[in-house]
PAZAPA-4460 file (N, C-alpha, C; in steps of 0.05 Angstrom, whole numbers, plus 32768, in hexadecimal, padded with zeros to 4 digits):
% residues 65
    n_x    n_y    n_z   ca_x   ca_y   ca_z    c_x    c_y    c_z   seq   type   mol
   7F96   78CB   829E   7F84   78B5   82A3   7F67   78BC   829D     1      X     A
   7F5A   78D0   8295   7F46   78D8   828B   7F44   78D6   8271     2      X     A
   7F52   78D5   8260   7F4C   78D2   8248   7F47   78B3   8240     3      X     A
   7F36   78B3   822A   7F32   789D   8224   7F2F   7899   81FE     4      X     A
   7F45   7887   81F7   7F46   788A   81D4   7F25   786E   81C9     5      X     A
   7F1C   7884   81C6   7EFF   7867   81B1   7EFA   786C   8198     6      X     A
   7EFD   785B   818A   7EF7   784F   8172   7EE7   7841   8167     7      X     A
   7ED0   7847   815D   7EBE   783B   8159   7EB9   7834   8136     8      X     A
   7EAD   7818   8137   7EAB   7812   8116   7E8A   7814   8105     9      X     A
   7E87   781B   80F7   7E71   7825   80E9   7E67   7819   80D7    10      X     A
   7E48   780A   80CE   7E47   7805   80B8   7E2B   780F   80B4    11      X     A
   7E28   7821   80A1   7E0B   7827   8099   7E02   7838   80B6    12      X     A
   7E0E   784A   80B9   7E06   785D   80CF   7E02   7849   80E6    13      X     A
   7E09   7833   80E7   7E09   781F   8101   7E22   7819   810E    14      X     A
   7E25   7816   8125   7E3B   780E   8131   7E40   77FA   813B    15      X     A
   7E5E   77EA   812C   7E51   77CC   813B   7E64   77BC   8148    16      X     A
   7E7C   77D2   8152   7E8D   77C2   8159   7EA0   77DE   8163    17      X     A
   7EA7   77DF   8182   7EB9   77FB   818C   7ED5   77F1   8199    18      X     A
   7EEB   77FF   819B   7EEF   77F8   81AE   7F01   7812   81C3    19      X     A
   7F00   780B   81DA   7F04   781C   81EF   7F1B   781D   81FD    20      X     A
   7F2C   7832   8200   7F3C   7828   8214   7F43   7822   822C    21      X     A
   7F26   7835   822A   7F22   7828   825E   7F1D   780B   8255    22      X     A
   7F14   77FE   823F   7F0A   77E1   8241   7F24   77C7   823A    23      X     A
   7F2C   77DA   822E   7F48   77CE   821B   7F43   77B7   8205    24      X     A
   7F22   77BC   81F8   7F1F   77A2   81E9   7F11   77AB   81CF    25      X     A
   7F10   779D   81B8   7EF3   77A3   81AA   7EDD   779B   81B5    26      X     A
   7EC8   77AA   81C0   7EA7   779F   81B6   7E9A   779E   81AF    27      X     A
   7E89   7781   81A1   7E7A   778A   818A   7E5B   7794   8199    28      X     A
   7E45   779B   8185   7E2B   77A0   818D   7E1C   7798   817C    29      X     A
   7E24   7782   816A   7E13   7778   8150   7E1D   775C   814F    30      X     A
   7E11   7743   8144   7E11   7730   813B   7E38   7730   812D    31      X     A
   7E35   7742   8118   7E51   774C   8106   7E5C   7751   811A    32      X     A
   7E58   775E   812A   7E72   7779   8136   7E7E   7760   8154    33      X     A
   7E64   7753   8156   7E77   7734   816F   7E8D   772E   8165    34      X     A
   7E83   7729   8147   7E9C   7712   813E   7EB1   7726   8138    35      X     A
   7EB4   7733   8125   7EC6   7749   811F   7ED4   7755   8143    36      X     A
   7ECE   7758   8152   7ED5   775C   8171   7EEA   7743   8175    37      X     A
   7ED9   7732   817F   7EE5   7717   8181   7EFE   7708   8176    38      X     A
   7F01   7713   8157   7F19   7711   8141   7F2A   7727   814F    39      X     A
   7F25   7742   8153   7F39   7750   8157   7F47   7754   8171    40      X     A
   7F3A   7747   8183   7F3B   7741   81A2   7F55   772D   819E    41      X     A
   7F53   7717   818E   7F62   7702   818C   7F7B   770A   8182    42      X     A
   7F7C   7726   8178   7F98   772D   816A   7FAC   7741   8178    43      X     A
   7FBD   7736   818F   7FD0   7748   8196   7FD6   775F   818F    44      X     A
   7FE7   775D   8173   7FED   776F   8168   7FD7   7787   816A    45      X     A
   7FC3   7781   815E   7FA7   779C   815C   7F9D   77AB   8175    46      X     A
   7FA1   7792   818F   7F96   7799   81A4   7FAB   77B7   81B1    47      X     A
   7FCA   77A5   81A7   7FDE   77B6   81B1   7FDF   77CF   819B    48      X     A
   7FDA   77CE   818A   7FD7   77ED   8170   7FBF   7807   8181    49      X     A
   7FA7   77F9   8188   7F8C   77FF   8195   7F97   781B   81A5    50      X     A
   7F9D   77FE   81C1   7FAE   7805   81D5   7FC2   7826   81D9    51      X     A
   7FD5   781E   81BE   7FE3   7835   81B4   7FD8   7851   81AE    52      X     A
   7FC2   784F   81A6   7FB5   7868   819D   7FB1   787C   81B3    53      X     A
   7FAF   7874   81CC   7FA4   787E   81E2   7FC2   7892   81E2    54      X     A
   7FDD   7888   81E7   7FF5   7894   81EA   7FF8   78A7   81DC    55      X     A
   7FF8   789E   81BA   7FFC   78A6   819D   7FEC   78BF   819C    56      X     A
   7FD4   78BE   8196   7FC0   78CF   818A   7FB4   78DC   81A1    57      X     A
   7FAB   78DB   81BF   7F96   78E7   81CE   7FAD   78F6   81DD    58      X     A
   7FC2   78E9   81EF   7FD3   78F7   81F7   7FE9   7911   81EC    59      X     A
   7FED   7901   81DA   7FFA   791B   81C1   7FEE   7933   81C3    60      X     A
   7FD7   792D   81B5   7FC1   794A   81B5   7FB6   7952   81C9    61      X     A
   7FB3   794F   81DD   7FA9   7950   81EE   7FAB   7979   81FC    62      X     A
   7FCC   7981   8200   7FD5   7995   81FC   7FC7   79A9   81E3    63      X     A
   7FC1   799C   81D3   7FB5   79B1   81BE   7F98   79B6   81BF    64      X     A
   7F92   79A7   81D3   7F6E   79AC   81D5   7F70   79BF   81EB    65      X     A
***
């Protein structure tokens, strides 16, 4: 329960759209990164892929750190 999988999106050394899994959502921090958030919020499937990573990727390794 301490770990936490984030993903953040980049454009031009800017960040404009993250998402978290203590939050369980995308958010954006730019004009772009609202809407792009907002689109991917709306998509089950992505939210539930997101979601996955936390299991997949942080837990897995986790033992190797």
């Amino acid at each position: 329960k301490d770990i936490e999988y984030i993903r953040s999106e980049y454009y031009n050394m800017e960040e404009y759209a993250r998402f978290s899994s203590s939050v369980g959502k995308f958010v954006g921090y730019t004009e772009y990164g609202l809407k792009q958030a907002e689109n991917w919020n709306k998509d089950p499937s992505e939210l539930a892929a997101m979601k996955a990573q936390k299991e997949t990727y942080c837990k897995h390794n986790i033992d190797n750190w």
